[in-house]
C-alpha positions as CSV (number, residue, x, y, z in Angstrom):
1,X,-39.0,-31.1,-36.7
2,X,-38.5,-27.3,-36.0
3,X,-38.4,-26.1,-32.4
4,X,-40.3,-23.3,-31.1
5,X,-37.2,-22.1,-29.0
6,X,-35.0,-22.4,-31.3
7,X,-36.2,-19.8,-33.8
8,X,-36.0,-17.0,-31.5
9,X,-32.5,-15.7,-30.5
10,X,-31.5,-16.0,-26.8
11,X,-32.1,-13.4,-24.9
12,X,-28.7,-11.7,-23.8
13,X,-27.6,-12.4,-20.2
14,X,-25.4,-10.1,-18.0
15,X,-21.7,-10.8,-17.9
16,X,-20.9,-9.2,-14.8
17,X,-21.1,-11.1,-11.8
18,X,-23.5,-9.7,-9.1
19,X,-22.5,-10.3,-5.6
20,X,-23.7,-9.6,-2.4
21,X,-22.4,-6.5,-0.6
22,X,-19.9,-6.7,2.2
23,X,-20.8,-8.2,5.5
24,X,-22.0,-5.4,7.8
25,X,-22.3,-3.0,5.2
26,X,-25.2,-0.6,4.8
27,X,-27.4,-1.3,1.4
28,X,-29.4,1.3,1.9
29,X,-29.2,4.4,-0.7
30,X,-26.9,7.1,1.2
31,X,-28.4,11.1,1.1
32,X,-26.6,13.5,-0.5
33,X,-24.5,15.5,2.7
34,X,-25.8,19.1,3.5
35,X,-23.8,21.7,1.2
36,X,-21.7,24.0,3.3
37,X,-22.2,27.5,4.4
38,X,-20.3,29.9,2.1
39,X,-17.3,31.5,3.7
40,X,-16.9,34.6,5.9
41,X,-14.1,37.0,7.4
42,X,-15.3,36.1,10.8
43,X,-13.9,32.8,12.2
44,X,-15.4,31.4,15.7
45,X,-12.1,31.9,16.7
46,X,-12.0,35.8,15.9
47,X,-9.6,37.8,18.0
48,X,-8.2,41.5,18.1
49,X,-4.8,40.1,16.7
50,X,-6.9,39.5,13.7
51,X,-7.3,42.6,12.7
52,X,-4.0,44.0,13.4
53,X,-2.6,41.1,11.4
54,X,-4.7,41.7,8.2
55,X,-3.5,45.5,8.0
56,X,0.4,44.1,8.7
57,X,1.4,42.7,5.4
58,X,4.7,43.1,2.9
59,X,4.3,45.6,0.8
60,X,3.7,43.0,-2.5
61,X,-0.1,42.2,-1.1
């Protein structure tokens, strides 16, 4: 009187529940965002007070 499916453990089930995304949401994978350029002196926004401004500090710089 033994039972086949009872001699093997059960096989472990996931706790955590598994819902559906939020409605409108996008499940597709996102891409990793393009690394940014490194840093220069030279802002779009470079002027002649610029210069004059960097060679104007306190003493203490």
């Amino acid at each position: 009187m033994t039972d086949s499916t009872s001699d093997q453990p059960r096989a472990r089930r996931h706790r955590r529940v598994q819902r559906a995304g939020a409605q409108g949401a996008d499940p597709t994978p996102h891409l990793r965002p393009e690394a940014a350029e490194d840093d220069t002196d030279h802002s779009p926004s470079f002027g002649t007070n610029d210069e004059q401004l960097r060679r104007d500090v306190p003493p203490h710089y």
